[in-house]
N, C-alpha and C positions, 0 to 999 in steps of 0.2 A: 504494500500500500504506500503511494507515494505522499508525500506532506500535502499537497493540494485537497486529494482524496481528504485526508484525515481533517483538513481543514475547513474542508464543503462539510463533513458530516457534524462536526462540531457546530458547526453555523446551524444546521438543519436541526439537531438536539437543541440550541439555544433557541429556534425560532417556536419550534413544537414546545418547548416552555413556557416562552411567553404570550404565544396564544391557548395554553392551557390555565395558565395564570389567571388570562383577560379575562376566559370563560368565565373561573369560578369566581373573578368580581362581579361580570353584571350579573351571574345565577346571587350572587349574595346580593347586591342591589336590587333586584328582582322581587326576593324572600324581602328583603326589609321593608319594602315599599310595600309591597300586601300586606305585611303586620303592622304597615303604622296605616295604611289607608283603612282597613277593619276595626283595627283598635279606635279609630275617630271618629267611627262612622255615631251617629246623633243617637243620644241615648235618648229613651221616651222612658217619662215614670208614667207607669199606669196602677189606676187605681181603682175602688169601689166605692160609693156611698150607699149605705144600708141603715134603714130603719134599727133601732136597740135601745136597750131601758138604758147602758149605761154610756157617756160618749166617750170614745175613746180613738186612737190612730196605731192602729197596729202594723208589721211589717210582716205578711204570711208569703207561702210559697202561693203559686199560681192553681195550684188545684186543693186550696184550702175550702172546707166544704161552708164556711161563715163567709163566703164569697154569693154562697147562693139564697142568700137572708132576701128579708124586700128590700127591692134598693129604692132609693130616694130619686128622683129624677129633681132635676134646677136647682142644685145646690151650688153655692158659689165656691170657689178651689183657690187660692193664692198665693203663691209659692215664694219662697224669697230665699237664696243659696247664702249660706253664711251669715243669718242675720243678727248675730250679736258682731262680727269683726267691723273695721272700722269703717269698711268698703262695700255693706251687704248688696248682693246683685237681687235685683227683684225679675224672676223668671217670667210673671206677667199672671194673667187668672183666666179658668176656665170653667164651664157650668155642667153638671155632671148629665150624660141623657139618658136618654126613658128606662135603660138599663141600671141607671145610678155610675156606668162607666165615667173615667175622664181619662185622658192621656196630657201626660205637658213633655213638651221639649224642653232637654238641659242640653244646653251648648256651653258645656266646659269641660276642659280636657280630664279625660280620666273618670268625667260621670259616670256609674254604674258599675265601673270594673276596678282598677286599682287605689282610686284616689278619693278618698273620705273625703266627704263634704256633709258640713251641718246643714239643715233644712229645717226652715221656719213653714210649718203650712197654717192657714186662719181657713177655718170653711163656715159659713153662713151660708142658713137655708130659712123660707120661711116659716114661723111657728116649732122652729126648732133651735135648742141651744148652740151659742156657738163652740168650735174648738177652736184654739189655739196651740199647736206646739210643737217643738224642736225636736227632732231629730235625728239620726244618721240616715244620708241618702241609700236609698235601696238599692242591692246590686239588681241588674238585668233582667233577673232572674226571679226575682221579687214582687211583690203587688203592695201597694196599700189601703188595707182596710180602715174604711172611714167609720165608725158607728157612732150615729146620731139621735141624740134620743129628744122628744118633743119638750117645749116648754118655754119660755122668755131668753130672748137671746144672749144676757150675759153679758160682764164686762168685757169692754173694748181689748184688742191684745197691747201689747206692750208697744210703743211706741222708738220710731228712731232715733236717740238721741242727739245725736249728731245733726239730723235735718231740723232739729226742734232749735236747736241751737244757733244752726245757721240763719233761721228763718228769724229769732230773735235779735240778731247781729244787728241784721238786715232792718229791721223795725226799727230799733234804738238808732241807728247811725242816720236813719232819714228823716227823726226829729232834728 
């Protein structure tokens, strides 16, 4: 074998390398972009409103059988992600139908799957009491059971301090 020969074959071994290399980057680019495109795809909480004596917000599995209670239809839903921090995001509010179902979109990273987030829900319906209250967002995989029992709606929820504040600034500085 003459040096040329052994020199062509060497180039040929390093070329076969670094197009097996390339491959296994874009197969790794490939896999990484389906796990982050699916990991962000939009989490929806979904929930139930049902009739019950006592009220309460539970977090069941999907074929829990207190799912299949009477449900409430037109009750009000209003979601707020993190509402004691100092930045609470309000998810927005939706009314439950004739099923007592609701769905809300959370559009923050990590909803539903790795990343705890606190949740503030208020639900008002009429001639029923209201809920208010806090806490840990649901995985995916999850439902929340609303049960609301009939009666005078109740004191107001907690209030944002922060807006209360601002909104006071605002008052005094325009005297």
């Amino acid at each position: 074998m003459d040096a040329n020969h052994t020199g062509q074959l060497q180039q040929d071994h390093i070329g076969w390398a670094s197009s097996r290399r390339a491959v296994s980057v874009v197969v790794a680019c490939v896999v990484l972009l389906s796990l982050v495109m699916t990991g962000c795809s939009p989490y929806q909480l979904q929930g139930r409103i049902v009739e019950g004596k006592t009220p309460q917000v539970l977090v069941v599995n999907a074929n829990d059988k207190r799912l299949s209670a009477e449900p409430l239809e037109g009750a009000s839903i209003e979601l707020t992600l993190d509402p004691s921090s100092i930045s609470p995001q309000r998810l927005g509010k939706v009314v439950s139908d004739e099923n007592g179902d609701f769905v809300m979109p959370v559009d923050a990273m990590g909803a539903g799957s790795f990343q705890e987030y606190d949740l503030g829900i208020l639900i008002t319906a009429p001639k029923h009491r209201n809920i208010w209250q806090t806490l840990k967002l649901p995985s995916a995989k999850k439902r929340l059971l609303v049960i609301m029992a009939t009666g005078s709606a109740g004191p107001p929820p907690p209030q944002d301090i922060l807006k209360e504040s601002l909104q006071l600034k605002d008052r005094f500085m325009a005297q």
